[in-house]
N, C-alpha and C positions, 0 to 999 in steps of 0.2 A: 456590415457583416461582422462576425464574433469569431472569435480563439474561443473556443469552451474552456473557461480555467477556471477555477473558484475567481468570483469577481469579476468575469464576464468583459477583459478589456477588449474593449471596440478597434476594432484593425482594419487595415482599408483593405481592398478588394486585391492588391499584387500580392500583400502577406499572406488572406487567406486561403490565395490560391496558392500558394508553394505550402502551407502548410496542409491542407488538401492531400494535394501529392505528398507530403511524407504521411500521412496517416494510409495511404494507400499503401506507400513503400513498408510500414510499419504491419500493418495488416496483413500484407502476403511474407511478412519475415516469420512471425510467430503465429502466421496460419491462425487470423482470429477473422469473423466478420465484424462488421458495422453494428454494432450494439448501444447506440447513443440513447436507449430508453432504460427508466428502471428494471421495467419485467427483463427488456431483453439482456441485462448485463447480472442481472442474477440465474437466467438462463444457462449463460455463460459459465457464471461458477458450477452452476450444478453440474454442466458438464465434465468438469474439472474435477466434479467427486465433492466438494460441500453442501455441505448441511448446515442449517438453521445452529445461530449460534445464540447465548441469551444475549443481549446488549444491556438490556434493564440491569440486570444484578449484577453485571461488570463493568457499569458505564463509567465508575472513577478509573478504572485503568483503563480502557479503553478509548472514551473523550479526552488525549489531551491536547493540546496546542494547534494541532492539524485537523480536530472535528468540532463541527459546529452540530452540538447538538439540538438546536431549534429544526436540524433538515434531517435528521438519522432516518433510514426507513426500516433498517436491520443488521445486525452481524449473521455472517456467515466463517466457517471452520474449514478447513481442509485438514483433514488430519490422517496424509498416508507419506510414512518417513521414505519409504519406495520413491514416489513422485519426485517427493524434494530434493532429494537429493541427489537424484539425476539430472534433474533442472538446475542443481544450485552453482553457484558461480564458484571458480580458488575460492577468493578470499572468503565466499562463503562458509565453504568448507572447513577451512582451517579457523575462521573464528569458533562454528559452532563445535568442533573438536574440542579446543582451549576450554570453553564453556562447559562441555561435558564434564571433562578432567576435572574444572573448578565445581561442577555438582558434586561429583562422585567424594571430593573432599569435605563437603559439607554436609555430608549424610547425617551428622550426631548433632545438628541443629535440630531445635525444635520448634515448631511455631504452630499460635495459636489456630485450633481446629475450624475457625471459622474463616483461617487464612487457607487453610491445607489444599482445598483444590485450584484454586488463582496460581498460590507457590507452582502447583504441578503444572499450572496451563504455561506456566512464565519457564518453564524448565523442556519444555515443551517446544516451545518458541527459538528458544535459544540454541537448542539442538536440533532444529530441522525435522523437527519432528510434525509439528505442526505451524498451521498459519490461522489468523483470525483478520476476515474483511468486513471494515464498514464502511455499509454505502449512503450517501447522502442523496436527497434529490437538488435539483437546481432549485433559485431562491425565485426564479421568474418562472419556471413550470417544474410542479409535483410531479411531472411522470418524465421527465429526463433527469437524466445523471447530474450532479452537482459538483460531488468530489467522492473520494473514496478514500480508505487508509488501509493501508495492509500492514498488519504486527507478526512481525517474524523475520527469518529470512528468506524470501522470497520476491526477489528483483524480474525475474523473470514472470511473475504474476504482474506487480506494479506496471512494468512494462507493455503486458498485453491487455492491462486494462485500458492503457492511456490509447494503447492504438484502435481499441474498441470501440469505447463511448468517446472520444476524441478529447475528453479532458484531462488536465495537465496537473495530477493532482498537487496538495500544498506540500506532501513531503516528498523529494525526489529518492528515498533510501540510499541505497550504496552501490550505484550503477559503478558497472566495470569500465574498462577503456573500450568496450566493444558496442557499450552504448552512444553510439554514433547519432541513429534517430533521435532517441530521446532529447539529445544533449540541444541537438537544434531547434526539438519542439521549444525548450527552453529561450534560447535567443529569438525563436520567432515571436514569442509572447510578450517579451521584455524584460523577460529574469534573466540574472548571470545562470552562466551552465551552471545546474542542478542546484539550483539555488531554492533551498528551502523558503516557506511561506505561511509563516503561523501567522493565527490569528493576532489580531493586535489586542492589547489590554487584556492576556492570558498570558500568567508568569510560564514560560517555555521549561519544558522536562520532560523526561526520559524514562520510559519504562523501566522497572528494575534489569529487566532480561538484558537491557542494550545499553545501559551504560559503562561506558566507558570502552565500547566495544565497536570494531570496524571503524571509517572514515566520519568524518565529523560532517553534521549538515548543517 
């Protein structure tokens, strides 16, 4: 029997079952169903209010460390500052605050036109304004979940995805102390708590919107 994690490690029948039960326990915290298929975890988001995002013409910033792009099946957007930021966590909060402040000071930059709408997606992101998911399929079946990423800040989305499709995606973002579930999907699998999981032989890095910004992974 399987952990669904990027990488598929094999866990015996006592692990699977406690980790079972927490995706139950996870599922009835953040009021998600059982979404372990593609269709049904983009169901999911539309519920949530996204929309089709492009992945093709954004996929350098988007593919880095954490997406294996040979499995992408599409990006998707949320883009309602209302939601987020009802959802979003303190430290959420007060990073994408700092982050504003640092836009509003960089208004007399100027950068080239073929940057201008990324610049706004990345400005976007950082202020809670909006979020950008991409979903992968698994590497042994095309029509279940593989992994996912979520660019923003939005923990409380990463979170409802893991207890959806049951996979444990490779970047844990910046869970609070309240991430309790999460932290033990982690030790069930065999990562240290929120132990990031880039791919290997991909130089590791950071969106411009998040560097240097919140808890280190």
């Amino acid at each position: 029997m399987k952990i669904l994690t990027p990488g598929f490690m094999v866990l015996d029948e006592k692990i699977m079952s406690e980790y079972k039960i927490l995706l139950d326990q996870a599922q009835r915290h953040f009021k998600v169903p059982s979404c372990p298929t593609v269709s049904d975890a983009i169901a999911l988001l539309q519920g949530f209010g996204a929309t089709s995002f492009d992945f093709e013409t954004n996929q350098e910033s988007l593919a880095d460390e954490f997406v294996d792009r040979r499995y992408v099946v599409g990006a998707y957007t949320i883009h309602d500052p209302r939601l987020l930021k009802e959802r979003a966590t303190a430290e959420e909060l007060q990073v994408a605050e700092l982050s504003l402040e640092e836009s509003e000071e960089d208004t007399d930059i100027e950068y080239p036109d073929e940057s201008a709408e990324w610049n706004q997606i990345q400005d976007e992101l950082s202020s809670l304004q909006r979020l950008v998911i991409v979903i992968e399929h698994g590497a042994e079946d095309p029509n279940m979940v593989g992994n996912f990423r979520v660019h923003g800040f939005g923990q409380w989305l990463r979170e409802s995805l893991w207890a959806s499709t049951g996979v444990l995606p490779r970047d844990p973002g910046v869970p609070s102390t309240e991430s309790v579930l999460f932290g033990r999907a982690f030790e069930l699998s065999g990562r240290e708590v929120f132990q990031a999981a880039a791919i290997p032989q991909r130089r590791p890095r950071r969106l411009a919107w998040f560097r240097g910004k919140g808890r280190a992974t």
